[in-house]
Structure formats: C-alpha cells, structure tokens
Biopython code that builds the backbone (N, CA, C, O; Angstrom):
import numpy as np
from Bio.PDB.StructureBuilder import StructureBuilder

atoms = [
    (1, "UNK", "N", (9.707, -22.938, 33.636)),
    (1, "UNK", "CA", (9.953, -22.435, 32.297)),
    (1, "UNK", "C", (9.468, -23.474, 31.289)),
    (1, "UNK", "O", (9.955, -24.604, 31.270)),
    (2, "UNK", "N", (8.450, -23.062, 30.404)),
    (2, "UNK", "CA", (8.343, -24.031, 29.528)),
    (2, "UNK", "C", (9.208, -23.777, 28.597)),
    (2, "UNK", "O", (10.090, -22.924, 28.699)),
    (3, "UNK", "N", (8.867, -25.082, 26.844)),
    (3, "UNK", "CA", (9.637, -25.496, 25.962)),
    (3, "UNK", "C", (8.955, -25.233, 24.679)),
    (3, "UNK", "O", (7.756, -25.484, 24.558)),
    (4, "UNK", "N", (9.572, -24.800, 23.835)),
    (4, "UNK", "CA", (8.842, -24.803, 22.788)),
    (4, "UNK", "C", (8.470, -26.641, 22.518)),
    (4, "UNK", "O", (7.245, -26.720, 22.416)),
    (5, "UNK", "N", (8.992, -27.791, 22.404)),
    (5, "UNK", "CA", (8.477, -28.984, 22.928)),
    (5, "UNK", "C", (6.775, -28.747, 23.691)),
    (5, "UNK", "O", (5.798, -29.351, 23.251)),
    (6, "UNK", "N", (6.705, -27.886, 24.731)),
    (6, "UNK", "CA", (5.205, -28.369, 25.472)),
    (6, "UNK", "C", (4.477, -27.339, 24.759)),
    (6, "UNK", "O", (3.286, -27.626, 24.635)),
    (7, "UNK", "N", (4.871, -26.058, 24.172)),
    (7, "UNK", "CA", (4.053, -25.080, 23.236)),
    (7, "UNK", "C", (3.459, -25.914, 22.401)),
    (7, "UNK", "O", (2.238, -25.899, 22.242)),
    (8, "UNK", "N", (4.331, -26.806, 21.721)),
    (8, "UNK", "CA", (4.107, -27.382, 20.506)),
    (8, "UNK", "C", (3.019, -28.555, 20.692)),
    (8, "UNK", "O", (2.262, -28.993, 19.826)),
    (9, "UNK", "N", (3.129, -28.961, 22.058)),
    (9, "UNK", "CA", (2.627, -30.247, 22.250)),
    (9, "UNK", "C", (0.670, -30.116, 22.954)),
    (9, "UNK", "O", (-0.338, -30.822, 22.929)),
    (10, "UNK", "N", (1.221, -28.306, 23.682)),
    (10, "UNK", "CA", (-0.431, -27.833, 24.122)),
    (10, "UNK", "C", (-1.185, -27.473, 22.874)),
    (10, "UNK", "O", (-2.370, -27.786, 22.752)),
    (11, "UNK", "N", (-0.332, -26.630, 21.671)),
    (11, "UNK", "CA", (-1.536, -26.515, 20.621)),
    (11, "UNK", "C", (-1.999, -27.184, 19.809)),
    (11, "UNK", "O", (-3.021, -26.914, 19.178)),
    (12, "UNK", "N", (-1.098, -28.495, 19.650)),
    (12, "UNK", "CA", (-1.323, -29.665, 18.694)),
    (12, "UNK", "C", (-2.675, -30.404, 19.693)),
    (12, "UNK", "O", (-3.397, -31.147, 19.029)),
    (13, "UNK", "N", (-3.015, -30.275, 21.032)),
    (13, "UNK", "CA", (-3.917, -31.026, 21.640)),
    (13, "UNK", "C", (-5.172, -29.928, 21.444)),
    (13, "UNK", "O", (-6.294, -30.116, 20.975)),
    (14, "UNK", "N", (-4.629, -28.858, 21.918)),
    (14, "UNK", "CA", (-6.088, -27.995, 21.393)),
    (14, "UNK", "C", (-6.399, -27.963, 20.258)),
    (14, "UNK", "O", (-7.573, -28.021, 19.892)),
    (15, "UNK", "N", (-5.532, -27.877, 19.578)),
    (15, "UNK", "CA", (-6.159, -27.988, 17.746)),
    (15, "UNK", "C", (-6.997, -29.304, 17.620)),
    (15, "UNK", "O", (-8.187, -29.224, 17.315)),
    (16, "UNK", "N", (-6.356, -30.601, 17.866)),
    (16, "UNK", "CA", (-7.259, -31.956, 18.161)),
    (16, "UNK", "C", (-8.349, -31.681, 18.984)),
    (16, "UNK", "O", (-9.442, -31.922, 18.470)),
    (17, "UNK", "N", (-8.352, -31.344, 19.855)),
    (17, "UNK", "CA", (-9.920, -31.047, 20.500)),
    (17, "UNK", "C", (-11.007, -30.320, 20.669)),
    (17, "UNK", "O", (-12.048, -30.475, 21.307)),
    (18, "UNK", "N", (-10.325, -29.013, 19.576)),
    (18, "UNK", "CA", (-11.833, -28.046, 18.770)),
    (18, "UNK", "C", (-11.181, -27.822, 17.465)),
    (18, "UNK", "O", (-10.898, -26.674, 17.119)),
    (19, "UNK", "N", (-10.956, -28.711, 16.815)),
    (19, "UNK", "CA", (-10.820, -28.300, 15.357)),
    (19, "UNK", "C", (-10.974, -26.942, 14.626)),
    (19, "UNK", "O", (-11.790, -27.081, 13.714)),
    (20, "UNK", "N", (-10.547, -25.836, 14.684)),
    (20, "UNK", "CA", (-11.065, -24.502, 14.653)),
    (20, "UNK", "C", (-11.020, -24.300, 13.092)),
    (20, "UNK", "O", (-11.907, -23.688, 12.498)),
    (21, "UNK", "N", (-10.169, -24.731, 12.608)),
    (21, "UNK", "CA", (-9.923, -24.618, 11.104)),
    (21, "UNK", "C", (-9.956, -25.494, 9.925)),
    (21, "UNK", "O", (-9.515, -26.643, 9.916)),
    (22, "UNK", "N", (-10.526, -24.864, 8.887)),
    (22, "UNK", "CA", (-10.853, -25.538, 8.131)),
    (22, "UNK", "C", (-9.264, -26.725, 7.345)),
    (22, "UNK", "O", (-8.098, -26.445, 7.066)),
    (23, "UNK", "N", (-9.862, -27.672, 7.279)),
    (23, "UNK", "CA", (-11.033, -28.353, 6.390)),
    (23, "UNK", "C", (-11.833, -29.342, 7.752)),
    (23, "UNK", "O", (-12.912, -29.930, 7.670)),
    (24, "UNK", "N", (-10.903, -29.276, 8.959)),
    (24, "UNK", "CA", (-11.114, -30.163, 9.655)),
    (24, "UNK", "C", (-12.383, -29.610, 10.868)),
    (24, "UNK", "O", (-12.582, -30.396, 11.794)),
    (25, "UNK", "N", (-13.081, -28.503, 10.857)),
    (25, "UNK", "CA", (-13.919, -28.030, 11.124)),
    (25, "UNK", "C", (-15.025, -28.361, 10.149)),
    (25, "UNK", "O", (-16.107, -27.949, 10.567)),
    (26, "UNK", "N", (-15.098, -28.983, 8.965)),
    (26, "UNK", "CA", (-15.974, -29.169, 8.060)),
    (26, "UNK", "C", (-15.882, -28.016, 6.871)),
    (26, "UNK", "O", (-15.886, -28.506, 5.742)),
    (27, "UNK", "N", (-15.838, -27.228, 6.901)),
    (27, "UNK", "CA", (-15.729, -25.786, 6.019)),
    (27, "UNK", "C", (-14.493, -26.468, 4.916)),
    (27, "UNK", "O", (-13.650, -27.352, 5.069)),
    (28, "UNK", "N", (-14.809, -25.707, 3.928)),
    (28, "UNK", "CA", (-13.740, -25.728, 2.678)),
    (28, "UNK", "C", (-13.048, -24.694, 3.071)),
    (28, "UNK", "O", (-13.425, -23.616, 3.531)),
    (29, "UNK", "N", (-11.699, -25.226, 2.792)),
    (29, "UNK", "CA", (-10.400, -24.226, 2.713)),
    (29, "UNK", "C", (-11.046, -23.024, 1.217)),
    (29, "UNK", "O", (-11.607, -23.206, 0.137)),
    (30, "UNK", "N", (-10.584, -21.929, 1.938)),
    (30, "UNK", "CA", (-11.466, -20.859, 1.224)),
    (30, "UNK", "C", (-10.393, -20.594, -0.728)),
    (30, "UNK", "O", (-10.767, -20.355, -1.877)),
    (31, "UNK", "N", (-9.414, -20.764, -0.244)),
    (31, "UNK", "CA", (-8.366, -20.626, -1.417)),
    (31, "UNK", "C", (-7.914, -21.986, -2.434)),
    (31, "UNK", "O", (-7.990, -23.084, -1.883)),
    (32, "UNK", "N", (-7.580, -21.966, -3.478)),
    (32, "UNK", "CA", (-7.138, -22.986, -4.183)),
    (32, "UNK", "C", (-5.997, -22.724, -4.830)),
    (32, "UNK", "O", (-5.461, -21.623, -4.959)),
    (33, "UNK", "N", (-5.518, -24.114, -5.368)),
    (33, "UNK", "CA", (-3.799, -24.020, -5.984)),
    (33, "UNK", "C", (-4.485, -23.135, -7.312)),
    (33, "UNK", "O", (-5.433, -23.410, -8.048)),
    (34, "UNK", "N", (-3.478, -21.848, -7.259)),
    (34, "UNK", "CA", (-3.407, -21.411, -8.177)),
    (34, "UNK", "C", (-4.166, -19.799, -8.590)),
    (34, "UNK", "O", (-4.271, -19.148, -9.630)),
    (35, "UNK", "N", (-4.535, -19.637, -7.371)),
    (35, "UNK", "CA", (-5.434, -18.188, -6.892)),
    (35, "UNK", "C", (-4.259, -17.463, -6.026)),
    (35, "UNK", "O", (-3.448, -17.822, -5.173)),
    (36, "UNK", "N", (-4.632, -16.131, -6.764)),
    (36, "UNK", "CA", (-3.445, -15.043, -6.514)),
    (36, "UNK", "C", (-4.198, -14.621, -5.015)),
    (36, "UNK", "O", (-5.393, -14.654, -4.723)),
    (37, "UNK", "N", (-3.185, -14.273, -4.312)),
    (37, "UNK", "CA", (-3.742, -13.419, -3.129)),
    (37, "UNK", "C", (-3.089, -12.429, -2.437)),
    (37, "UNK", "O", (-1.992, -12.005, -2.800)),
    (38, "UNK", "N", (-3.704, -12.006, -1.419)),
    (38, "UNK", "CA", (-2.779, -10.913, -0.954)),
    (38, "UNK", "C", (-2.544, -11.394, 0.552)),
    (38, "UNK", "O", (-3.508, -11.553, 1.301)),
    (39, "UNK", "N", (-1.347, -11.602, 0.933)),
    (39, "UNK", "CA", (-1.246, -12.049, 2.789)),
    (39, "UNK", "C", (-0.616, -10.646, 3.092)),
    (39, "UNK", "O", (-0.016, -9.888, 2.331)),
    (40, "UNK", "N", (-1.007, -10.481, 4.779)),
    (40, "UNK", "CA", (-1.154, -9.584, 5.338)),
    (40, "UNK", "C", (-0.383, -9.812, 6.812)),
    (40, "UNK", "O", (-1.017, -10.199, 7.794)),
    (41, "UNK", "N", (1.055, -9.531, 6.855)),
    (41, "UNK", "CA", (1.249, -9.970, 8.279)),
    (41, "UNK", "C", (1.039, -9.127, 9.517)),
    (41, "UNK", "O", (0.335, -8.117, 9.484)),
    (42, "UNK", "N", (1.501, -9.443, 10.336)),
    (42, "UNK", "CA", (0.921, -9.432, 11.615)),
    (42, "UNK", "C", (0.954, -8.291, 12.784)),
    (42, "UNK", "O", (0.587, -8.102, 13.944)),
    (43, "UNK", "N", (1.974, -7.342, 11.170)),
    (43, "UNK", "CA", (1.857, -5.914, 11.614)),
    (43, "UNK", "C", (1.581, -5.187, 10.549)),
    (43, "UNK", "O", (2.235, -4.180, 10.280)),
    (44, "UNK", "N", (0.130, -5.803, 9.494)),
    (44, "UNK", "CA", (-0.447, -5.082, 9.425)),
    (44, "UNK", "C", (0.175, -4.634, 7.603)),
    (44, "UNK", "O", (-0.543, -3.978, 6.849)),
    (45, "UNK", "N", (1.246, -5.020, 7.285)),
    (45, "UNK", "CA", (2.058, -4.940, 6.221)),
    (45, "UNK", "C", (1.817, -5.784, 4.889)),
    (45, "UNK", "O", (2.646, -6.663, 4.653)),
    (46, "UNK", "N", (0.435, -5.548, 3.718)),
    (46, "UNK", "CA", (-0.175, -6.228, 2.739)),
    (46, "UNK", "C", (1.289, -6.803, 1.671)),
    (46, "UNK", "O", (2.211, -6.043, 1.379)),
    (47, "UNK", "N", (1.227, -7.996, 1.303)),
    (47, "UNK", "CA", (2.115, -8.068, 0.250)),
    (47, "UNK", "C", (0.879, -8.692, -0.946)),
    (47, "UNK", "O", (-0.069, -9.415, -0.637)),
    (48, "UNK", "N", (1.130, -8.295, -2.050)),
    (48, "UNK", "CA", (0.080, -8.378, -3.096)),
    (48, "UNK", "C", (0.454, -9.690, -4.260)),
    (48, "UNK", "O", (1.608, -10.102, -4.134)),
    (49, "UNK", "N", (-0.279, -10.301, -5.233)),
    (49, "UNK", "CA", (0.358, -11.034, -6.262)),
    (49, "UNK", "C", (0.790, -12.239, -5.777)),
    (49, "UNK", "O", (1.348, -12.816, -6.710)),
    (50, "UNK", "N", (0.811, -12.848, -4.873)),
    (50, "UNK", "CA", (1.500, -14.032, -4.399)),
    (50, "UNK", "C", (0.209, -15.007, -4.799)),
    (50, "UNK", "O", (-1.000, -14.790, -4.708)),
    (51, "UNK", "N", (0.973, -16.213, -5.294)),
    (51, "UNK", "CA", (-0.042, -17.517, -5.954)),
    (51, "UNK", "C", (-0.018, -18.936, -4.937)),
    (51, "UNK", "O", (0.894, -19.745, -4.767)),
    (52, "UNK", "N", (-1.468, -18.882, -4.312)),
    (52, "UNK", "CA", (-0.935, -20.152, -3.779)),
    (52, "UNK", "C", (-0.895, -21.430, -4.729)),
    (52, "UNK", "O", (-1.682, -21.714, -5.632)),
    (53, "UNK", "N", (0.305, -22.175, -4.257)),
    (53, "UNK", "CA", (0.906, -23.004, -4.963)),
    (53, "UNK", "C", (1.078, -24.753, -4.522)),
    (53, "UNK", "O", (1.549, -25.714, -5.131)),
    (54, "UNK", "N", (0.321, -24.562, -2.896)),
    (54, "UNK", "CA", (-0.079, -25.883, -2.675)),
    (54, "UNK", "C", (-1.073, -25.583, -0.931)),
    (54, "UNK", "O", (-1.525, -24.639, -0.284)),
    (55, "UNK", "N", (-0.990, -26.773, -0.863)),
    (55, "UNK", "CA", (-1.416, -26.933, 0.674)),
    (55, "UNK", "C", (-0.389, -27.637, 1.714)),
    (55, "UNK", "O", (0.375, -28.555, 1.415)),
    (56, "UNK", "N", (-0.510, -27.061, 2.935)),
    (56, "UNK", "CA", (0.566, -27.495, 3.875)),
    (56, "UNK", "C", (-0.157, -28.678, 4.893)),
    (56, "UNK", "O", (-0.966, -28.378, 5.771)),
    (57, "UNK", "N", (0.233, -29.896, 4.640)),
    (57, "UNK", "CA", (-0.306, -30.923, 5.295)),
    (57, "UNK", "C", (0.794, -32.077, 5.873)),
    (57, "UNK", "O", (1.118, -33.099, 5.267)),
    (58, "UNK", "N", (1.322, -31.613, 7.304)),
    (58, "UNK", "CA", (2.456, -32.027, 7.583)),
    (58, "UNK", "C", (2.019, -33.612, 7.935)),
    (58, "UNK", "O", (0.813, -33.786, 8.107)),
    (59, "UNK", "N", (3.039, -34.967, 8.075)),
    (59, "UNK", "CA", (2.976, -35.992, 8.352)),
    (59, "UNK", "C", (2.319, -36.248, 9.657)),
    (59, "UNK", "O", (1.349, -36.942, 9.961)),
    (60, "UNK", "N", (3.041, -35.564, 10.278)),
    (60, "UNK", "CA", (3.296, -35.092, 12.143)),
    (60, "UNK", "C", (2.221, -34.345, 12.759)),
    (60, "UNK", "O", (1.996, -33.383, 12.025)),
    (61, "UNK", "N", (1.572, -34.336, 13.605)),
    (61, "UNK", "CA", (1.013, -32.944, 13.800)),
    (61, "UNK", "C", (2.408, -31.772, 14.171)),
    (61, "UNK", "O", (3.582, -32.031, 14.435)),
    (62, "UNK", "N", (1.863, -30.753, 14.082)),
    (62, "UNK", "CA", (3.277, -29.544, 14.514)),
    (62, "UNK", "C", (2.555, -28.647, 14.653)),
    (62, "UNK", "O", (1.400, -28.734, 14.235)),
    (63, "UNK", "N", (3.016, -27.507, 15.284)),
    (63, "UNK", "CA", (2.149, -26.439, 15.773)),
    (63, "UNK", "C", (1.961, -25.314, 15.076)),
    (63, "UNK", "O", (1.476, -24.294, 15.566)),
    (64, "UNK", "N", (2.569, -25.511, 13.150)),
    (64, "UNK", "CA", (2.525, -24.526, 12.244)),
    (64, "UNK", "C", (0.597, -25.005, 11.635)),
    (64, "UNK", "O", (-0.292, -24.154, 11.601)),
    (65, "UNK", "N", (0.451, -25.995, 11.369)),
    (65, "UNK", "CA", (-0.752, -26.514, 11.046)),
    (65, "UNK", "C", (-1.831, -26.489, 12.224)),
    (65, "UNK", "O", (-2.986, -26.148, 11.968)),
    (66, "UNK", "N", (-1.497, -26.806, 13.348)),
    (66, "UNK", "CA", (-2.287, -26.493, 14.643)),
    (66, "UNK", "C", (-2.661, -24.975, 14.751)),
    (66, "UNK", "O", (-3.736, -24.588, 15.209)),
    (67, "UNK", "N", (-1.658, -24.143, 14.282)),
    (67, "UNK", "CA", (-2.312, -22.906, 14.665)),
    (67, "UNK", "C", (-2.886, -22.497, 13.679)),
    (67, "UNK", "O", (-3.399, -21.383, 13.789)),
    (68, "UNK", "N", (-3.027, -23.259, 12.292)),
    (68, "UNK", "CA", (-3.686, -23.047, 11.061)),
    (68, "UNK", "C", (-3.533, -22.443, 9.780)),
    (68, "UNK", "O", (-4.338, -22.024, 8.949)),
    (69, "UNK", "N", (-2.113, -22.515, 9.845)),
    (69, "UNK", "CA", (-1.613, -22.237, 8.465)),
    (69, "UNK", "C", (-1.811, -23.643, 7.829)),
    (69, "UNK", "O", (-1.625, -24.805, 8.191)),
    (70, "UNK", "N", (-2.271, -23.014, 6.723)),
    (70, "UNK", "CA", (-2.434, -24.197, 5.472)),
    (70, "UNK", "C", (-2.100, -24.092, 4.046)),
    (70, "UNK", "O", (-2.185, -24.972, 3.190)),
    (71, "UNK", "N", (-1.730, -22.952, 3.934)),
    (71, "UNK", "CA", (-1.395, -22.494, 2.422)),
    (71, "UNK", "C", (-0.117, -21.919, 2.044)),
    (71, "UNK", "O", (0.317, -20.825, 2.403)),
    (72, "UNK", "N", (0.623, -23.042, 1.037)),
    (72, "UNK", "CA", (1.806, -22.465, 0.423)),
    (72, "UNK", "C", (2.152, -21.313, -0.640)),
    (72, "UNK", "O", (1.615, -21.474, -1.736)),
    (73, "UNK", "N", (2.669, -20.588, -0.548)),
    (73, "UNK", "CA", (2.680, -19.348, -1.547)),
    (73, "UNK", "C", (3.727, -19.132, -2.040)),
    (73, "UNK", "O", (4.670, -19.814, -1.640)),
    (74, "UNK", "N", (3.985, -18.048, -3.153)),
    (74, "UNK", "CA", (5.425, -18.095, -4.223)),
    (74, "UNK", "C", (5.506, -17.176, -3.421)),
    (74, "UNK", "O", (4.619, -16.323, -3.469)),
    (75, "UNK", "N", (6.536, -17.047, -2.471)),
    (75, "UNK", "CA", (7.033, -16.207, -1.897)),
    (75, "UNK", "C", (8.491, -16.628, -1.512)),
    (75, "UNK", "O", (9.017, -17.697, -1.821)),
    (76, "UNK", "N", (9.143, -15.464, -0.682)),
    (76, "UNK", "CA", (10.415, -15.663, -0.561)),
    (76, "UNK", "C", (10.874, -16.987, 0.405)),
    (76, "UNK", "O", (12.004, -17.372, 0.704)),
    (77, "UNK", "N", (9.803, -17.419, 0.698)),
    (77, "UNK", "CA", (10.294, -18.605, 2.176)),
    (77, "UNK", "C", (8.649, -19.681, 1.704)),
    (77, "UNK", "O", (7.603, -19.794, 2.344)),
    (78, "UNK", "N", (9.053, -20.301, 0.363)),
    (78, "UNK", "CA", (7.468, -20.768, 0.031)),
    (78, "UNK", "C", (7.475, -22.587, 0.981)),
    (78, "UNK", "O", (6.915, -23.652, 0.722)),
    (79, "UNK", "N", (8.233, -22.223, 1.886)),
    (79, "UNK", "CA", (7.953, -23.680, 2.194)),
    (79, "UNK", "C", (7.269, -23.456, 3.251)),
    (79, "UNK", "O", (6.967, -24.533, 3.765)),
    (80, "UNK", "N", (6.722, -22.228, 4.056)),
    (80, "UNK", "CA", (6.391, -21.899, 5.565)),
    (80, "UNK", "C", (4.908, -21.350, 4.667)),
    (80, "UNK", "O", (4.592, -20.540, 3.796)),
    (81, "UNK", "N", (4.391, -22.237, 5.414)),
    (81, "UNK", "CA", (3.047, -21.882, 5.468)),
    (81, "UNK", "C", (2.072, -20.551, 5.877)),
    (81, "UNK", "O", (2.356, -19.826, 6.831)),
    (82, "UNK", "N", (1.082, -20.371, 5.160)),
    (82, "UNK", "CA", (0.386, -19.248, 5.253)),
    (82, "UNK", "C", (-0.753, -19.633, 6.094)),
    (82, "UNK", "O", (-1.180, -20.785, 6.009)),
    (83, "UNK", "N", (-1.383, -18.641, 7.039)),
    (83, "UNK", "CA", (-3.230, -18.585, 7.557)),
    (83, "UNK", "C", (-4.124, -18.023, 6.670)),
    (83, "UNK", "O", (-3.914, -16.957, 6.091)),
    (84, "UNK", "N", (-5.487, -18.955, 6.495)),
    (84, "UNK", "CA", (-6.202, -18.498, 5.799)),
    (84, "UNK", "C", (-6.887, -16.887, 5.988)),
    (84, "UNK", "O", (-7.412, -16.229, 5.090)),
    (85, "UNK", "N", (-6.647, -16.348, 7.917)),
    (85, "UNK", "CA", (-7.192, -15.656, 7.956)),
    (85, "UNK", "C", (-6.275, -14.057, 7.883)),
    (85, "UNK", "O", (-6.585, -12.907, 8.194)),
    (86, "UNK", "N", (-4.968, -14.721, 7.280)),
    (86, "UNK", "CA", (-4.065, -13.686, 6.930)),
    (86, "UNK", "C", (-4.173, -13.388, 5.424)),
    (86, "UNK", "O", (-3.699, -12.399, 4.864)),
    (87, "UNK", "N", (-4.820, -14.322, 4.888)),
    (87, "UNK", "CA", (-5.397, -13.923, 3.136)),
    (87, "UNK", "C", (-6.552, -13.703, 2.754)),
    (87, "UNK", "O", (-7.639, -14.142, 3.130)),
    (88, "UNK", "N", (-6.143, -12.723, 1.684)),
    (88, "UNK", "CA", (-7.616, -12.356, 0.801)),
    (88, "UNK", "C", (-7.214, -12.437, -0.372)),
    (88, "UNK", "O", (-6.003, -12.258, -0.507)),
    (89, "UNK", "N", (-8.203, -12.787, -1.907)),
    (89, "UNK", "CA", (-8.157, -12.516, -2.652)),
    (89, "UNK", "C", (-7.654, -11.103, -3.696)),
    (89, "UNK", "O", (-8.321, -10.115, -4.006)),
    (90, "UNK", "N", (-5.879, -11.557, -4.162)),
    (90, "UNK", "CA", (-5.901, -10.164, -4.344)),
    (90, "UNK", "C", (-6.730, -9.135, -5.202)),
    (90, "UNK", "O", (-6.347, -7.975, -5.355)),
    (91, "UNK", "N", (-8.121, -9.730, -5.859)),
    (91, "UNK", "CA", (-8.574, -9.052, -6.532)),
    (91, "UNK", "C", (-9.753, -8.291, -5.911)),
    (91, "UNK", "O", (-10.566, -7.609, -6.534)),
    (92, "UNK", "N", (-9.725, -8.495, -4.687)),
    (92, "UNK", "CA", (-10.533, -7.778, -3.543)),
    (92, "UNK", "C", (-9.974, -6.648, -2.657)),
    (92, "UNK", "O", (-10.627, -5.970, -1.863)),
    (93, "UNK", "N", (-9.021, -6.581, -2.851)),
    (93, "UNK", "CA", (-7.765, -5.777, -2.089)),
    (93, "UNK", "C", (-8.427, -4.158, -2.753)),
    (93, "UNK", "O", (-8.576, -3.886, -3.944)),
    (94, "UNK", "N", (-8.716, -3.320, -1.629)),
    (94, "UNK", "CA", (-9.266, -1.958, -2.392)),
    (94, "UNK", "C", (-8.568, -1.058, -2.227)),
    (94, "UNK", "O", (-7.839, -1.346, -1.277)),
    (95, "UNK", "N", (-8.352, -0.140, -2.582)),
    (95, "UNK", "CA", (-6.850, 0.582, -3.542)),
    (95, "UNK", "C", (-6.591, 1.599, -2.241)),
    (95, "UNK", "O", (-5.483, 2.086, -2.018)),
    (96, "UNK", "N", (-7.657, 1.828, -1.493)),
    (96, "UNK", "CA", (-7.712, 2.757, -0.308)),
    (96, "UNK", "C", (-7.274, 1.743, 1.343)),
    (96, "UNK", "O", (-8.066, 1.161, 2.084)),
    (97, "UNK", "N", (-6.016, 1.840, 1.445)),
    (97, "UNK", "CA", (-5.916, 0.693, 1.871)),
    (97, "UNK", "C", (-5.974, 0.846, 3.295)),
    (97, "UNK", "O", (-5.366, -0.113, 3.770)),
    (98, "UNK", "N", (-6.520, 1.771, 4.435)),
    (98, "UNK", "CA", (-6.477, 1.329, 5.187)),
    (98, "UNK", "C", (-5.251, 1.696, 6.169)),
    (98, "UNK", "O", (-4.865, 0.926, 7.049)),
    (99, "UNK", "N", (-4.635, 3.067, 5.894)),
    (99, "UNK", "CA", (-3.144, 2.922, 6.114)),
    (99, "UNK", "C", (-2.147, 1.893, 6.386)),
    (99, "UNK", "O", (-1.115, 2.125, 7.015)),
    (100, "UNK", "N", (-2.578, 0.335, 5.731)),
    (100, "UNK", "CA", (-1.140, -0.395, 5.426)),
    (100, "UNK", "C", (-0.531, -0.032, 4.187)),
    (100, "UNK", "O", (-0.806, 0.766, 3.291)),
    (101, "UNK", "N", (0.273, -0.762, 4.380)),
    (101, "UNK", "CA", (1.427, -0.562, 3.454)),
    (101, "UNK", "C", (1.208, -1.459, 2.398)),
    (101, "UNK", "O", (1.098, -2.521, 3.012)),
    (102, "UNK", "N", (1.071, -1.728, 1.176)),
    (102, "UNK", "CA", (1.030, -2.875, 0.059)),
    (102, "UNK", "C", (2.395, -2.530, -0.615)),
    (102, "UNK", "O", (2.959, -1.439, -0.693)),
    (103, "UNK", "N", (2.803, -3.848, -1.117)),
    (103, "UNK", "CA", (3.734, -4.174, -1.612)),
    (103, "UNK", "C", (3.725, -5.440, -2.900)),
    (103, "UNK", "O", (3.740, -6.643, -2.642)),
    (104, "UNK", "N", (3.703, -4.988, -3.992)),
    (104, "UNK", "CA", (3.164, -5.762, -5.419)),
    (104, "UNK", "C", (4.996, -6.602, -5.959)),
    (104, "UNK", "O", (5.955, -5.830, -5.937)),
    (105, "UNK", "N", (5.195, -7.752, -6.283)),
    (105, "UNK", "CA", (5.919, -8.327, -6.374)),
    (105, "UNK", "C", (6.282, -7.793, -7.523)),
    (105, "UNK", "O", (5.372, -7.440, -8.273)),
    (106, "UNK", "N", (7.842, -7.577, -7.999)),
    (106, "UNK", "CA", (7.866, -6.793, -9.684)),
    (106, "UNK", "C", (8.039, -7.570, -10.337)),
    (106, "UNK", "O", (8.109, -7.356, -11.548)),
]
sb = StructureBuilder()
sb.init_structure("model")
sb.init_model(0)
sb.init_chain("A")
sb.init_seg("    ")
for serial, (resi, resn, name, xyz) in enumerate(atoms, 1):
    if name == "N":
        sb.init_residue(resn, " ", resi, " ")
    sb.init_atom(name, np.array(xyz, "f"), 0.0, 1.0, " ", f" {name:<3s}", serial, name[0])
structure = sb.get_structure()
C-alpha cells in the first residue's frame, strides 16, 4: 500500500526530471497577476470572472506545483492553486458552451 508521502515524493521526482510545465520547461506562464479567467474543473464545470491574483511557488517542492498548478485566483479557497491547462481567458470563453455548465461570480 502506498502513501500519499511516496505519491508526493514520485511526482516531485518526475516533475524534476521532465520539467513539463511552464516556466521551468522554458515557456512563459501563459496568464498574469491580474487577468480575469475562466477555470474549468475536472468534471467539466466552467466557473467564469475569477482574477488571477498571484503565482503559487512553494518553498518545498510538493506535489500541488509538481503536478502544475501555478496560479492563484479570487476564489472561494484562493490559497490552492490553479493549472494552467484548466484556464482560459475569460474573454475567450464562447457563449455556446459546449454542454458545460458556466457559472459567473455575482
């Protein structure tokens, strides 16, 4: 039975040994402090209007940054980091959505 301990400890070594994500792949982080976006979780469920509001760059390695979240957002839990490839610009977001669900902050 593994541990979240050796989860944590196999993706922090794979992340060190193919860098997959930016900035440490060379690529610019695609978003900046202060660009609205839309994150999209992982079933598929758009939330709209959210501002990122920093970057997540832990002391430690940890396996929230290993798996490549890097972006903080005004959201309800803004200390847990976002994936770049769970955001888009919300001004790209097209009104035909795809049957998800969007959800605009009031």
């Amino acid at each position: 039975m593994s541990s979240i301990w050796d989860y944590e400890e196999r993706v922090v070594a794979q992340h060190d040994t193919e860098k997959p994500f930016a900035p440490e792949n060379g690529e610019p982080l695609k978003f900046g402090v202060g660009d609205i976006v839309a994150f999209t979780n992982e079933y598929g469920v758009m939330f709209r209007g959210l501002r990122v509001t920093g970057f997540y760059k832990p002391e430690t390695p940890c396996s929230l940054y290993a798996t490549g979240r890097r972006y903080l957002l005004d959201w309800s839990s803004p200390w847990f980091p976002a994936k770049e490839s769970s955001l888009q610009l919300d001004s790209d977001v097209v009104e035909a959505h795809d049957g998800k669900v969007c959800f605009a902050p009031a």
